[in-house]
N, C-alpha and C positions, 0 to 999 in steps of 0.2 A: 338037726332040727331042735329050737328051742323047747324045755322043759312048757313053758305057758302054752305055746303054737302045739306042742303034741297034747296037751290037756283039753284044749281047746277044741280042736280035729276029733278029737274022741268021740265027742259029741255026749259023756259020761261027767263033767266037770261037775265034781259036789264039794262044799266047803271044806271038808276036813281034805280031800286033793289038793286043793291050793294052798292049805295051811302046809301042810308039806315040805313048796317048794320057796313058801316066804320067811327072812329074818324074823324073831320077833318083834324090833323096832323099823319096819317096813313102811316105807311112805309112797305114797299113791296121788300123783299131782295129776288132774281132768278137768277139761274147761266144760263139766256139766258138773262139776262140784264149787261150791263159793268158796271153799279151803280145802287145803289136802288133808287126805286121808291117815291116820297112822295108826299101826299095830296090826299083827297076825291075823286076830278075830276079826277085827273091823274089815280091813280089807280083802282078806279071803271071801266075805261072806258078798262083795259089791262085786267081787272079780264073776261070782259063782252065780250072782243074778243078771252079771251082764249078759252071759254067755245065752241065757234063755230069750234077751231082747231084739234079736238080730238074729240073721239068716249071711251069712256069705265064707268066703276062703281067708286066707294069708295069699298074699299075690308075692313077697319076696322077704327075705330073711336075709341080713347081712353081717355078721361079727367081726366089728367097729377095733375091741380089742379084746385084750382075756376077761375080761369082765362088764364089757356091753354090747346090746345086742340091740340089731333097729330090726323091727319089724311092719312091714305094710300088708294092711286088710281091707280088701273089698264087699262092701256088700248092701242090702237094703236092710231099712226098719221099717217096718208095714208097709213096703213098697216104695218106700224115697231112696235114693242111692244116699250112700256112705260110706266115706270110708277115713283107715285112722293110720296113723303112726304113733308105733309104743319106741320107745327107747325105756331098755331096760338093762338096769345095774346090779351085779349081783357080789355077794362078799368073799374071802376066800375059801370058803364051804358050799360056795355056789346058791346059796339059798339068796333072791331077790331083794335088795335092800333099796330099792327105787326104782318106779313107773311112772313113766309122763306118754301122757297119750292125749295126742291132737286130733282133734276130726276137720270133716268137710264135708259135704257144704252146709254153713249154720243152719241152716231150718231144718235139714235131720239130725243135726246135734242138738237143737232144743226140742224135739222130741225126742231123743235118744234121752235128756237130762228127766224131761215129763215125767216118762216110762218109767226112768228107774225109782225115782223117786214115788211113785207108786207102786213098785215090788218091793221095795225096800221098806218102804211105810206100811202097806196097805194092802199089801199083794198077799199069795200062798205063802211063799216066803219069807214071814213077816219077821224082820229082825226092827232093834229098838238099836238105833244112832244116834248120833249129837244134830237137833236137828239145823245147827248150823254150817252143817255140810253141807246141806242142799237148798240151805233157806229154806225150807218146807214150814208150816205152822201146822 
């Protein structure tokens, strides 16, 4: 089982957990962000409030080669289905040096984008980002 998918499952995922298992030049490419994401802090902290946005599983795990991993996740966000594929890269210290994660179907991916964008902003959670990641003002 992947490192993210077992962090993930836990249902325990906090920022300094996923700093952990990321390089510290880590980039993070999402189509609910307007540019990728890069660095340790930055993206531990977006990994660690997704995890609070959503409700579902990992439907299948598959290791592509020694150093990537595809994952597919089902699930709802406030009751819309969604679901996403990560391919995930990691370097040879195994720590993750790139995520791309696709969703479906668009209308709970732009709430999926909403939401984070106010946990990230505005939320408990409240970390301070470049606000041209989310286009946010």
């Amino acid at each position: 089982m992947h490192a993210i998918r077992k962090l993930r499952e836990s249902g325990h995922a906090t920022v300094a957990d996923y700093e952990k298992l990321l390089a510290p030049n880590v980039v993070f490419h999402s189509p609910v962000l307007i540019r990728t994401a890069e660095g340790r802090a930055v993206v531990a902290k977006i990994f660690a409030t997704s995890t609070t946005l959503r409700e579902g599983a990992y439907t299948g795990e598959w290791k592509l080669d020694d150093r990537r991993t595809l994952l597919r996740w089902k699930g709802k966000i406030q009751g819309h289905e969604l679901e996403s594929f990560d391919l995930i890269e990691e370097n040879d210290e195994g720590l993750i040096v790139d995520r791309t994660i696709a969703f479906r179907p668009m209308p709970a991916a732009r709430l999926r984008r909403f939401l984070g964008i106010f946990r990230l902003g505005r939320g408990r959670n409240q970390i301070r980002i470049d606000a041209s990641l989310t286009n946010a003002r």
